[in-house]
C-alpha positions in Angstrom: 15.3 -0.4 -5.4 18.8 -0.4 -6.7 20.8 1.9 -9.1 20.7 1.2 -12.8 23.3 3.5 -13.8 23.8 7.0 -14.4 22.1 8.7 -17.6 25.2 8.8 -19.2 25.6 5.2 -18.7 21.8 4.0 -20.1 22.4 6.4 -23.0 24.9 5.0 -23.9 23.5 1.6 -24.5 19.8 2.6 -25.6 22.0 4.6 -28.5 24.1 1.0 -28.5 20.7 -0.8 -29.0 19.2 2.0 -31.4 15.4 0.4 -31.6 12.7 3.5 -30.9 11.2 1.3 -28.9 14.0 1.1 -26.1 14.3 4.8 -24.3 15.7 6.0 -20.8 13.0 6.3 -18.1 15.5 8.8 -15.4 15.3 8.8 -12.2 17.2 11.6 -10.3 16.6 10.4 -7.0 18.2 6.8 -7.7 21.1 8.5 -9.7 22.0 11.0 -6.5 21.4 8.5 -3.5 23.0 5.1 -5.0 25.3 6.9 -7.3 26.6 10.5 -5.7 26.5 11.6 -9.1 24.8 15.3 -9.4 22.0 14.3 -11.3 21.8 17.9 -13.0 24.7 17.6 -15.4 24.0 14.2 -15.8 20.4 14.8 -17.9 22.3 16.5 -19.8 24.2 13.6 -21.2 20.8 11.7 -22.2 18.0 14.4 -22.6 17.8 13.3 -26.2 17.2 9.2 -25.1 14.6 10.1 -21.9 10.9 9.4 -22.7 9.6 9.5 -19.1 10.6 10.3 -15.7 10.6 8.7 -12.2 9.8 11.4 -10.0 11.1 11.5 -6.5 13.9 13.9 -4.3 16.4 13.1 -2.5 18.8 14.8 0.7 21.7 13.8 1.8 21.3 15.8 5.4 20.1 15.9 7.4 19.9 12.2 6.5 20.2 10.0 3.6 17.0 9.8 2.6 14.1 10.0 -0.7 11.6 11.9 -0.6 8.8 13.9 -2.3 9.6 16.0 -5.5 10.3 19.3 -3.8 11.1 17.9 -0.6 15.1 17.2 -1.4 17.8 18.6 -2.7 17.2 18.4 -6.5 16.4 21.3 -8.1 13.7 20.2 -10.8 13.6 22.8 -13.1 17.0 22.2 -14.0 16.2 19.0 -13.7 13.4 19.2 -16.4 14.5 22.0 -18.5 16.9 19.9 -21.3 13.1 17.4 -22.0 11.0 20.9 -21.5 10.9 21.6 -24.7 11.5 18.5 -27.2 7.7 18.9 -28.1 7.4 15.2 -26.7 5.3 13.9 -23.9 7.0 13.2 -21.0 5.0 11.3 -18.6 6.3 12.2 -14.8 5.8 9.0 -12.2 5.7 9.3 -9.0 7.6 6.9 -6.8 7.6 9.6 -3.6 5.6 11.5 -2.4 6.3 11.4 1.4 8.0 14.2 3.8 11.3 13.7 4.9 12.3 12.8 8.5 8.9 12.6 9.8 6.3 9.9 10.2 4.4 9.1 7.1 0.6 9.7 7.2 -1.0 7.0 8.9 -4.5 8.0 7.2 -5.8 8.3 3.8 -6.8 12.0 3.9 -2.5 12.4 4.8 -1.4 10.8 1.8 -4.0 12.8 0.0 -2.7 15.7 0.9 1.4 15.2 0.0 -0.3 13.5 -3.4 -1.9 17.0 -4.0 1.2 19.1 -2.8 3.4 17.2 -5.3 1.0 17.5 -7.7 1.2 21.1 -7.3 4.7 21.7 -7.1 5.3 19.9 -10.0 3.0 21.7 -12.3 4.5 25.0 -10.8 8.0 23.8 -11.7 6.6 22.9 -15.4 4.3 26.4 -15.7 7.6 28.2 -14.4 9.6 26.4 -17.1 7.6 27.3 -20.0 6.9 31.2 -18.2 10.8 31.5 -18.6 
């Protein structure tokens, strides 16, 4: 765990840096939680550097907490929208998939299940994107 910096800030030195071969992988979650920085304006100051995601959520309240994408407060088609349509492939890791404020699953069939909710919520957010 740990912040690396806002978008803003890693944009600034990958353009610093300028080698292809040296890109932004974002993550919202890390840039809300550690940061308090709205992560929504902020791809929006290094869309053009980001080459991948690390997909996770995050709420504030009821506690402070990461979560599952669609399980936070971070809207992810905004989130998405300024890569949507660069024609690039943007692979989307998931570092959370778990509910928020309850137990975790403590069986396999459990983490099966929020694997294929996320799954699905983030190919909804993508189809609804490109729908637009």
């Amino acid at each position: 765990g740990g912040e690396t910096g806002t978008g803003k800030a890693c944009a600034e030195i990958v353009r610093e840096v300028d080698d292809p071969g040296v890109m932004v992988n974002y993550d919202a979650g890390n840039v809300m939680d550690y940061l308090d920085v709205d992560p929504i304006p902020d791809i929006e100051a290094c869309a053009d550097t980001v080459r991948s995601f690390c997909m996770k959520d995050h709420r504030n309240w009821p506690k402070d907490q990461d979560c599952g994408p669609g399980f936070g407060e971070i809207d992810h088609y905004r989130l998405l929208h300024p890569v949507a349509f660069t024609g690039r492939r943007m692979p989307l890791c998931c570092e959370n998939i778990f509910a928020p404020l309850v137990p975790r699953p403590a069986e396999p069939v459990g983490v099966d299940q929020l694997a294929r909710r996320v799954r699905e919520y983030l190919e909804t957010v993508i189809a609804g994107l490109h729908a637009a």
